[in-house]
C-alpha positions, -999 to +999 in steps of 0.1 A: -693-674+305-708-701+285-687-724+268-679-712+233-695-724+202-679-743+171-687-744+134-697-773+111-662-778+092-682-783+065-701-749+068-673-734+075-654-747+044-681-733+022-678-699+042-643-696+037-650-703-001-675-678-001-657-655+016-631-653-007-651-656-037-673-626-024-643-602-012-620-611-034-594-629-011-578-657-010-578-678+022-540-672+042-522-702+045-509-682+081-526-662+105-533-622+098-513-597+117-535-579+140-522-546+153-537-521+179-560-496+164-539-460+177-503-474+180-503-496+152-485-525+174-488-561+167-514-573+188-510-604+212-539-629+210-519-651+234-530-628+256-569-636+255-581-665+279-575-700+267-607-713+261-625-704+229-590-700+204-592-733+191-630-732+173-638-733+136-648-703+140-618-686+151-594-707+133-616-690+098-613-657+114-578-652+116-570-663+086-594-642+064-604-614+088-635-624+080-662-633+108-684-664+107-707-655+130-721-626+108-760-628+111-763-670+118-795-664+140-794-691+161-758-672+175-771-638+181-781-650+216-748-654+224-734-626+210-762-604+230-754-618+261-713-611+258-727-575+245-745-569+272-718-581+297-691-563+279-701-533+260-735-519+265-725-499+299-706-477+278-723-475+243-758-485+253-781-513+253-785-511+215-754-499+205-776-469+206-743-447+219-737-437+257-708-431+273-692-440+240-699-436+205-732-450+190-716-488+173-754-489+153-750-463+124-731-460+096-706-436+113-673-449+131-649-433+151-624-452+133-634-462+099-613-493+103-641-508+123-663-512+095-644-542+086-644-573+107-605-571+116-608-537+123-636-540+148-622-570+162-585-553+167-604-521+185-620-542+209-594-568+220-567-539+217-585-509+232-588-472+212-583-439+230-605-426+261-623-450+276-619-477+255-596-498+272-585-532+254-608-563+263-580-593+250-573-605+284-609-608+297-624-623+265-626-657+250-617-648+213-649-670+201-668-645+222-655-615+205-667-627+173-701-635+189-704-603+201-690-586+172-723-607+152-744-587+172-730-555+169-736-557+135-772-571+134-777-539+157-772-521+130-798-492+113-785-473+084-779-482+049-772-521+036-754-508+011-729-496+035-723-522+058-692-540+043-696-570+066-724-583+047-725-607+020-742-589-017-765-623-002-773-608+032-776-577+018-805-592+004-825-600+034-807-576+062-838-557+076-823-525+098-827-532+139-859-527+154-856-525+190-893-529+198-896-556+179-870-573+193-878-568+229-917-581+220-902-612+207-879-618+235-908-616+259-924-639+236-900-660+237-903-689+267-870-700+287-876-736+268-873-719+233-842-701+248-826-725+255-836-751+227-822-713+204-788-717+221-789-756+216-792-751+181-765-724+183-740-757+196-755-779+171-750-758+141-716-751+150-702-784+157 
């Protein structure tokens, strides 16, 4: 795995603002209590991999539930590439559903998972079936990246994807997975990687 990325402090002081100011919380002076998604347990992030807990990012997250990464372009990369790693055998390339449920409608499983906690505490903590609990394997910076583009893989209504801002609302335009594999093929390994630079850059 790459090494994670990290937030301007000063973008990410503005998000928190924002965050609060658009869903009506308040940022936690302590961490949020994360609990598994069936049994209701208190979830150990000590159990993730050490790298990766320390970012702006992160540090935002578990305070307000809230993730960062949510539709910062020059991120998605990153998020596509843990997706890939991680979660498309099972619910397809595009979260298009396989082996497990479709993660690019409006429908979940678990309703909790239209939230960012809720999707975050379903994958590090496992659900029922098949979905086993990633924690241990996963840098927590790379949930939230991959989490960023499990929602930007999404196709049904705005107006029901929670994790939005009313301001990305504005401008969310619905997955179009020819369109993004003609880009990507557009796309030279120099702009690539100049794409992830600017990914590190933004975020430090």
């Amino acid at each position: 795995m790459k090494k994670p990325v990290m937030l301007k402090k000063s973008a990410v002081a503005s998000a928190v603002v924002a965050a609060g100011l658009v869903f009506g919380i308040g940022v936690a002076s302590s961490q949020i209590t994360f609990r598994h998604t069936i049994t209701g347990e208190v979830l150990n992030l000590d159990e993730s991999l050490p790298e990766g807990r320390d970012t702006e990012a992160v540090k935002m997250f578990l305070q307000t539930g809230i993730n960062p990464y949510n539709e910062v372009k020059a991120c998605l990369p990153k998020g596509e590439e843990a997706y890939l790693v991680a979660c498309s055998g099972c619910h397809g390339h595009y979260a298009e559903g396989k082996v497990g449920p479709g993660l690019n409608d409006s429908y979940w499983t678990y309703l909790k998972n239209k939230t960012d906690q809720g999707l975050f505490e379903t994958i590090f903590g496992g659900a029922q079936g098949m979905m086993g609990p990633h924690g241990s394997h996963l840098q927590l910076d790379e949930i939230l990246l991959m989490m960023a583009w499990i929602r930007h893989l999404y196709t049904g209504d705005v107006a029901e994807a929670d994790w939005l801002t009313e301001e990305q609302k504005k401008t969310f335009q619905a997955f179009d997975p020819e369109k993004h594999t003609a880009e990507a093929n557009a796309t030279s390994d120099v702009q690539k990687t100049a794409a992830t630079e600017a990914c590190k850059v933004s975020a430090q």
